[in-house]
C-alpha positions as CSV (number, residue, x, y, z in Angstrom):
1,X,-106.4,27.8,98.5
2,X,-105.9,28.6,102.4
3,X,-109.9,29.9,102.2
4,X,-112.6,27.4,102.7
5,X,-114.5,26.9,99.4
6,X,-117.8,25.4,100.1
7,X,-119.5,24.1,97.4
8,X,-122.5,22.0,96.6
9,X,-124.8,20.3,93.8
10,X,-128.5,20.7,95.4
11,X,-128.5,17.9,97.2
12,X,-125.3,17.7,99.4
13,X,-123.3,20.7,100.3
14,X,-119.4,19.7,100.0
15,X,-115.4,20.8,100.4
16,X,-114.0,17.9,99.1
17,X,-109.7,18.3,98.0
18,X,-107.9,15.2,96.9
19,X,-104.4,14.5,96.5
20,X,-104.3,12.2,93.6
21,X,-100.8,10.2,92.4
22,X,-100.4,7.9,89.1
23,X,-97.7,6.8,87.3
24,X,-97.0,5.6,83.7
25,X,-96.9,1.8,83.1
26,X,-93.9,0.4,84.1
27,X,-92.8,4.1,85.5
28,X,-91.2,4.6,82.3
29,X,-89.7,8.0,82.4
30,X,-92.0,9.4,79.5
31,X,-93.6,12.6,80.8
32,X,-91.3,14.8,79.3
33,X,-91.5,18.5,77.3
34,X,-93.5,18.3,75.2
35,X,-95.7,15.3,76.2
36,X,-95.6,17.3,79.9
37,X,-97.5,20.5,79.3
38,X,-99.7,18.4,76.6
39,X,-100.8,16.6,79.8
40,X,-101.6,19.4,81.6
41,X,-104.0,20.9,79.2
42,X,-105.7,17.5,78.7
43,X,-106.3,17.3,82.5
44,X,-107.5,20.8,82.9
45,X,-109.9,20.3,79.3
46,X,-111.1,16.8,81.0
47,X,-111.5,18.0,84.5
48,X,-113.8,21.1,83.0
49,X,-116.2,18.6,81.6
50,X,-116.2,16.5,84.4
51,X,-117.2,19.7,86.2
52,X,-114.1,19.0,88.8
53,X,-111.1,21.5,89.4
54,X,-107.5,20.8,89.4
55,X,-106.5,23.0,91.9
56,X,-102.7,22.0,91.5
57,X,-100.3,19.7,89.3
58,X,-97.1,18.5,88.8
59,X,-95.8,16.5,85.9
60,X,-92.7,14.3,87.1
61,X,-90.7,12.5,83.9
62,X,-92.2,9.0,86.0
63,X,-95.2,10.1,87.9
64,X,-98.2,12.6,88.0
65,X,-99.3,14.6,90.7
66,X,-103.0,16.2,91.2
67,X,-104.8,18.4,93.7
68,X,-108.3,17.9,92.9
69,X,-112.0,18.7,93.8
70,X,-115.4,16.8,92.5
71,X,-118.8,16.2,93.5
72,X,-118.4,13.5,95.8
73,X,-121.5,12.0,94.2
74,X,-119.6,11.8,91.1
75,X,-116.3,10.3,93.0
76,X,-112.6,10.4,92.7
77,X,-112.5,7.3,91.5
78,X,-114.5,8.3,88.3
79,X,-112.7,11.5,87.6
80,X,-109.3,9.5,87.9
81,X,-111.1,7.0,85.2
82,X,-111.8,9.3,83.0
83,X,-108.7,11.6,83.5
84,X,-106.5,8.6,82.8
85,X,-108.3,7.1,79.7
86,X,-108.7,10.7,78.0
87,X,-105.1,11.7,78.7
88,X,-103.9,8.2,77.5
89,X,-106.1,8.2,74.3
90,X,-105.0,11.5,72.9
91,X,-101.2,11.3,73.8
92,X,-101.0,8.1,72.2
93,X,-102.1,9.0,69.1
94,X,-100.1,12.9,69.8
95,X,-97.1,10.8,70.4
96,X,-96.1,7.9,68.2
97,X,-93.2,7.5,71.2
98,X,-95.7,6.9,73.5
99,X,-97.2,3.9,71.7
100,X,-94.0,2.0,71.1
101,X,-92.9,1.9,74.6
102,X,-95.7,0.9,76.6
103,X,-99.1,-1.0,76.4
104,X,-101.0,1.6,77.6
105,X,-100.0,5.0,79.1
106,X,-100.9,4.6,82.7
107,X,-100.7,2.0,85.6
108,X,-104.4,0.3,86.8
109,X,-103.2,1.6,90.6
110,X,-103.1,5.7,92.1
111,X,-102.8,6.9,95.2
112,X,-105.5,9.0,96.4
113,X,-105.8,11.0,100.3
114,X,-108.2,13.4,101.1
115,X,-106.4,17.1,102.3
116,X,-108.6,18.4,104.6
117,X,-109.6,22.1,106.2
118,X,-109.7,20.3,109.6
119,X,-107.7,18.4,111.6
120,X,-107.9,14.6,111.9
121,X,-108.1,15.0,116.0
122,X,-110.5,18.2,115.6
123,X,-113.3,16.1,113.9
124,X,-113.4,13.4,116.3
125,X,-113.0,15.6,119.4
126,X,-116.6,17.2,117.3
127,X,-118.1,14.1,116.8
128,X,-117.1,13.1,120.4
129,X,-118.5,16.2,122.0
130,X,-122.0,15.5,120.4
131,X,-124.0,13.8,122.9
132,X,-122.6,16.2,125.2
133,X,-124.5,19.1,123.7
């Protein structure tokens, strides 16, 4: 991942990475073999659809982590969504384990940041040099 990978959709031209956390409800330690690699299938079979990459994972017994890209016309907040409900639906009827210890699989809440290619100070120092131009 250390080269640039512009993308775009026709209308807007894009590199959009997002660092993406979620946990199961209650943080129940319940992301274990073979739940664990069940989940990362599911996210990389959802995230195709979804036309989004996961670019990196990591599947903690009590949380999730993602590196994503999407469309930002489509949003991380969708792909979450639908990541979460899919992944949720299908291990809870996988694993009869899953369905007596929680409600539902995941929390509502994530944490979501943007990685980017440039530097926080670099894009305003651009955007401050504009009307100097």
């Amino acid at each position: 991942m250390s080269q640039r990978e512009i993308e775009n959709n026709h209308n807007i031209t894009f590199d959009c990475k997002y660092h993406v956390v979620f946990c199961p409800k209650y943080r129940r330690k319940v992301l274990y073999p073979p739940v664990d690699s069940r989940l990362k299938e599911l996210f990389h079979i959802k995230a195709n659809e979804l036309q989004a990459e996961i670019v990196e994972m990591e599947i903690m017994p009590d949380h999730v982590h993602l590196l994503s890209t999407c469309d930002p016309q489509f949003g991380i907040h969708r792909i979450v969504k639908h990541l979460k409900g899919y992944t949720s639906r299908i291990l809870r009827l996988e694993f009869k384990e899953l369905r007596s210890r929680i409600p539902s699989l995941w929390t509502n809440s994530y944490f979501v940041a943007t990685v980017g290619s440039v530097s926080l100070e670099t894009v305003k120092r651009y955007i401050e040099q504009q009307k100097e131009r």
